[in-house]
C-alpha positions in Angstrom: 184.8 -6.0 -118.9 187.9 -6.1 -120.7 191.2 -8.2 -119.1 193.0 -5.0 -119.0 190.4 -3.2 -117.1 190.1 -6.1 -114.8 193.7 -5.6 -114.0 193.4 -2.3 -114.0 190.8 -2.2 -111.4 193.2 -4.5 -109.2 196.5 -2.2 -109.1 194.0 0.6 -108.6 192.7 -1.0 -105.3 196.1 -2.0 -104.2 196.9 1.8 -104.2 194.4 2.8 -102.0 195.4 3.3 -98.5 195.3 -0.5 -97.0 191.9 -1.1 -94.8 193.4 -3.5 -92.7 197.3 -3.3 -92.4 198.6 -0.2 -91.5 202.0 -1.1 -92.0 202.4 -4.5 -94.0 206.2 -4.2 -93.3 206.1 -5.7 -90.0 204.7 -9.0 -91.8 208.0 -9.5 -93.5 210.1 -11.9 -92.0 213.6 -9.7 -92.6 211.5 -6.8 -90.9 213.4 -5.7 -87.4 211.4 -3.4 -85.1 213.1 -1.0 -83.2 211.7 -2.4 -80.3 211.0 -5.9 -79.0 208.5 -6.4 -75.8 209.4 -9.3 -73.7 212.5 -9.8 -74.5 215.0 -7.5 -73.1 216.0 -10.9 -70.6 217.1 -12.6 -73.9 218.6 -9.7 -75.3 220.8 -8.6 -72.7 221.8 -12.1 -73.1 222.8 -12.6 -76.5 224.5 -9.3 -76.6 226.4 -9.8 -73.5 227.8 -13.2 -75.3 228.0 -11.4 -78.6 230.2 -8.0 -76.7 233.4 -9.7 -77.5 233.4 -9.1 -81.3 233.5 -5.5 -80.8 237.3 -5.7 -79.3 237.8 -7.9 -82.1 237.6 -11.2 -79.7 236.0 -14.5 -80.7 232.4 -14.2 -79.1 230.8 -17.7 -78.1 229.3 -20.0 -79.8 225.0 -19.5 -79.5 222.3 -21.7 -80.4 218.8 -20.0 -80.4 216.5 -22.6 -80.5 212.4 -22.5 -79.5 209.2 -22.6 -81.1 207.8 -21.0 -83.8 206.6 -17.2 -83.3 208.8 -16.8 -80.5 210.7 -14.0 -81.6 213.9 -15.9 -82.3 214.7 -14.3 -85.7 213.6 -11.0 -84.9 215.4 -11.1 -81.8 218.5 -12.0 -83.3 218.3 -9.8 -86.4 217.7 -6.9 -83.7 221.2 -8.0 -81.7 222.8 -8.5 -85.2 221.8 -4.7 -86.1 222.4 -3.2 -83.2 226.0 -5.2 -82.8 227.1 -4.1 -86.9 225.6 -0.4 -85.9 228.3 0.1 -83.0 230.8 -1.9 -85.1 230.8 0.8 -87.5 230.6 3.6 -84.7 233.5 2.1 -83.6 235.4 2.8 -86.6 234.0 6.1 -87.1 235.5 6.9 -83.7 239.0 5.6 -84.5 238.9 7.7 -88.0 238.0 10.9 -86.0 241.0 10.7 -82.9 243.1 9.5 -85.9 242.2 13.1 -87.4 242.5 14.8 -84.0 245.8 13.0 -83.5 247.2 14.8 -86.5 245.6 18.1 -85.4 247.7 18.0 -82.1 250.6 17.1 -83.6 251.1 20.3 -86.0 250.1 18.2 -88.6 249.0 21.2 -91.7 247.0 18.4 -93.8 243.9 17.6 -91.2 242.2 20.5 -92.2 242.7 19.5 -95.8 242.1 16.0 -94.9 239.1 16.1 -93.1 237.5 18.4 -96.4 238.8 15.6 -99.1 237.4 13.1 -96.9 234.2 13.6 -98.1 235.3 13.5 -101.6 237.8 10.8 -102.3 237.3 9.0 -99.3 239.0 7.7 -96.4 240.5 4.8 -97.9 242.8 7.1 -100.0 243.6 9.6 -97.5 244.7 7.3 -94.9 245.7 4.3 -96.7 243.9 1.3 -97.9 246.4 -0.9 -94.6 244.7 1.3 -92.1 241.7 1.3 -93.3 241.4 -2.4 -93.7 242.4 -2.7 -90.2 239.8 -0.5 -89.1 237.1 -2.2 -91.2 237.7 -5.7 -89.9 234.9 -4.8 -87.3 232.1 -7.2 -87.1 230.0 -8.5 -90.0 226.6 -10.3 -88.8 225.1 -13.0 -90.9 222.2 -14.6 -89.7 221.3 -18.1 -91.1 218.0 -19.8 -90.4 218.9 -23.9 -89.9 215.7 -25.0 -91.3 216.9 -24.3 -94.6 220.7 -25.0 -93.7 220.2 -28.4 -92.7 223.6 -30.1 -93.1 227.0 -29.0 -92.0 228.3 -28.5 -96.0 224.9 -26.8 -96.7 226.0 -24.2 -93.9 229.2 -24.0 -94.9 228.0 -23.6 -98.7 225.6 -20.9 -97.5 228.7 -18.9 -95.9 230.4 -18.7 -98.4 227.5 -18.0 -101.2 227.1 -14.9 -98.7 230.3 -13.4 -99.7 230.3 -14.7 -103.3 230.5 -11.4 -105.8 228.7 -12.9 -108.5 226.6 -15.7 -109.7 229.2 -17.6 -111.1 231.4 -17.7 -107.8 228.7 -20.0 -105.9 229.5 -22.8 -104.4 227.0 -26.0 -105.3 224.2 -27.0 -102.4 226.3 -30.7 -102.5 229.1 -32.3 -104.2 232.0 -30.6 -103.4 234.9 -32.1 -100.8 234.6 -30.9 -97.3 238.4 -29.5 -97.8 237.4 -27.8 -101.2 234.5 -25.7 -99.5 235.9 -24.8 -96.2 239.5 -23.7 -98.7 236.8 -21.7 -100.7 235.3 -20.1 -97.4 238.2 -19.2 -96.3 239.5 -17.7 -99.0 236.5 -15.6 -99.2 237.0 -14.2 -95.9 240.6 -13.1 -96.6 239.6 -11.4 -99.8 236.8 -9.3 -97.3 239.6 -8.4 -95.2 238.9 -9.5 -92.5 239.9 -12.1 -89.7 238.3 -15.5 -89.2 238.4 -18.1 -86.9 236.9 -21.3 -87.7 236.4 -24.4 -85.9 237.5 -27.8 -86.6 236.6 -29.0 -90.0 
């Protein structure tokens, strides 16, 4: 047999319906099932602590710490989904009584507005300000500290996470603490939205 028919043979059996997984999905670690047995007591938790953000408060500070398999990281990036998904209802809501506002106010350009929405976008109908404002929301970013080990690397990491390109990394080491936490910052005003950091 030929290399190419060996190879052949092995994408062909890879497109057969799996025998043992029936959804090899849930094996990834970024996969988030829409349910989590066990741990609605830690849920409730985290999202009670987490709440805050959505008035635009500083939430607490959390630690999730346990042994491997526990259902830390799918746990959180369930909170952290759920939390951006009402963030962005949120804003939806405000865009919508913004609209209604107009509409009760004799204001001839809803109708008009509320079609071009869906064209150009809400940014130009309502103004880039307002919609800035209204975007600040919540942004979730979930870092795993067995990778981030060091307070620069964590730092670094942040930042990398809003970088636009390759070139606007920041290095795993070498820079000044001052440098970095200038460059997070800075990358957090150009998303728009607010930030509160700790000490440095």
């Amino acid at each position: 047999m030929n290399p190419f028919d060996t190879v052949k043979n092995i994408f062909e059996a890879f497109e057969a319906p799996s025998r043992i997984f029936k959804n090899r999905e849930v094996l990834r670690s970024s996969y988030v099932p829409d349910y989590l047995p066990h741990r609605q007591r830690e849920i409730s938790l985290v999202a009670s602590i987490l709440a805050p953000a959505l008035r635009g408060e500083t939430p607490t500070n959390l630690l999730i710490y346990g042994k491997p398999g526990t259902g830390k990281t799918a746990s959180a990036n369930f909170i952290g989904r759920a939390l951006t998904s009402r963030a962005s209802d949120l804003t939806s809501r405000y865009i919508r009584a913004f609209l209604e506002l107009n509409r009760k106010l004799g204001d001839s350009t809803t109708g008009i507005m509320e079609e071009a929405s869906g064209v150009v976008g809400y940014d130009e109908l309502l103004g880039e300000d307002l919609m800035k404002e209204l975007r600040r929301g919540v942004h979730y970013i979930y870092i795993n500290c067995q990778q981030v080990d060091t307070g620069y690397r964590l730092l670094a990491h942040l930042a990398n996470h809003f970088a636009r390109d390759w070139n606007e990394r920041v290095p795993i080491s070498g820079w000044s603490p001052d440098t970095l936490y200038g460059k997070l910052l800075e990358r957090l005003d150009r998303e728009g939205g607010g930030h509160r950091c700790g000490a440095r």
